[in-house]
N, C-alpha and C positions, 0 to 999 in steps of 0.2 A: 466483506460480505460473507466471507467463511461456509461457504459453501447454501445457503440459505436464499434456494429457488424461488420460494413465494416472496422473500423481502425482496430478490431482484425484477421480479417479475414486477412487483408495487413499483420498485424505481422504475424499469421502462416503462408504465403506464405512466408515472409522472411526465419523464422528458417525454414523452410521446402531447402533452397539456402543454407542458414550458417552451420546450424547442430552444434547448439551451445550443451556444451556437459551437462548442467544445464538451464533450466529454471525454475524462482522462479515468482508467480505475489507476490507483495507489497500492493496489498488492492486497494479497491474502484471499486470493477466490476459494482458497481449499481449509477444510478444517474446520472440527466441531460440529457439525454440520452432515446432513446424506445426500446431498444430492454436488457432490465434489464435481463430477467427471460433467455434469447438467450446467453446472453454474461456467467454469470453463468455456465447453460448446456454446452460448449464449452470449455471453463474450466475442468467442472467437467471430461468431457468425455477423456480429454486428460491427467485427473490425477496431475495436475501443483500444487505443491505446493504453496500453498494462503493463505496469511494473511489478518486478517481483516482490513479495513482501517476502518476512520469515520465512512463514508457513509454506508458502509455493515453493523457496529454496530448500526445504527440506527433504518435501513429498518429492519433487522435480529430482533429487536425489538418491531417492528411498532411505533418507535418514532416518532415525528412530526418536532425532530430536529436534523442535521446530524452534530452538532457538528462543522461548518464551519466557517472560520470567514469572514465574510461579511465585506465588508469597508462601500459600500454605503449604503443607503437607497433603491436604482434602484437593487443591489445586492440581499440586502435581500429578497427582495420582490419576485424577481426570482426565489431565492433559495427555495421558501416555495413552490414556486408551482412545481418546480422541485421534490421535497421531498415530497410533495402531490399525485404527478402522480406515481412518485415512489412506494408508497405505498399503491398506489390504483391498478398497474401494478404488483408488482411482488409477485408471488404465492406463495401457503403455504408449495409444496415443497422446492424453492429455499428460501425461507425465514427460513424454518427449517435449511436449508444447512448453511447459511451464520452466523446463532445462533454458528454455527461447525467452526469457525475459529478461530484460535490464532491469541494472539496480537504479537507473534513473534514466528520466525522460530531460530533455533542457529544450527549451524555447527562445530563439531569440526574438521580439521585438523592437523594430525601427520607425520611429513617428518624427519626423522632419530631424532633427539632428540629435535627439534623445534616443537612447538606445537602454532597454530593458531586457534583465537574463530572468527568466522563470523555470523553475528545477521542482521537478515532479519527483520526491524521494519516499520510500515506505515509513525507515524510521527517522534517520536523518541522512545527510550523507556522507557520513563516517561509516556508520556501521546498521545493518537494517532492520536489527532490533535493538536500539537505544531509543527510549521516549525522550521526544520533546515536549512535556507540559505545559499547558498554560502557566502553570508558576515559575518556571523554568528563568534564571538570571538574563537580563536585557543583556549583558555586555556577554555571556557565554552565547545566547541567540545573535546575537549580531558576528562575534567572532567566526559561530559555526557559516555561518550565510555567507560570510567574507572570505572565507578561506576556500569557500564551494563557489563564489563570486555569481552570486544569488542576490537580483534584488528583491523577488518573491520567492516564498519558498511555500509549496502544498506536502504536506506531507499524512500517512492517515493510521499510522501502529500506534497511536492514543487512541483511538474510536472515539474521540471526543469534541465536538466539531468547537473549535473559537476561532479566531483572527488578532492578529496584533499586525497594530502599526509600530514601528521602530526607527529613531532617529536612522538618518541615513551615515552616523559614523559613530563611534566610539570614542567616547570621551574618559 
């Protein structure tokens, strides 16, 4: 959400129509964005289970680098000053709060003798800014899931919403 008050605001008014029966955020409330310390509180107030992405581990720090990977030069240069204002914007409550997130959320599910892991990670959960692409290798997406002993995995540092289904082993 990267700090962007009126996109979060559209989403509550959505769940507020759907009445989805879980909401999880995936990380990165802060960044790019002005209303950092807003998006946060909004959050906070509704309770939403949240993990930390990059971006929060940084600001959560007062780092000066959010861990992003920048392709250009025109990129980077943005991003410093994004992560400048950021840090010059968000206050030492929510900067205390965002120090308060995990790097991941896990859910067990138990239906008569099946048992499912579901693992809420930002980028993956190795490391929490490494993208997982949709084009991303079936056996390298399977291994990561395996080793994190995941059989869903949500993850959201692509900002690019797909699904894949994945055999249940490695061949």
């Amino acid at each position: 959400m990267h700090a962007n008050l009126p996109a979060l605001e559209a989403f509550f008014a959505d769940i507020e129509k759907t009445k989805p029966d879980a909401v999880y955020c995936l990380g990165n409330l802060v960044g790019y964005n002005i209303w950092p310390n807003e998006v946060i509180d909004e959050i906070r107030k509704r309770g939403i289970p949240t993990i930390a992405g990059n971006y929060d581990f940084g600001i959560g720090r007062h780092n000066d680098d959010c861990g992003c990977a920048y392709k250009t030069d025109e990129e980077k240069a943005l991003g410093k000053v994004s992560i400048a204002y950021t840090n010059e914007a968000v206050k030492d409550e929510q900067r205390a709060y965002l120090r308060t997130l995990p790097a991941h959320i896990r859910l067990e599910f138990q239906l008569n003798n099946d048992k499912l892991n579901v693992l809420f990670v930002h980028g993956n959960p190795r490391k929490v800014n490494e993208y997982l692409f949709e084009d991303r290798d079936e056996k390298s997406m399977l291994r990561i899931m395996e080793q994190a002993d995941a059989d869903v995995m949500c993850f959201g540092h692509t900002h690019q919403p797909y699904h894949r289904i994945l055999p249940t082993q490695i061949t």
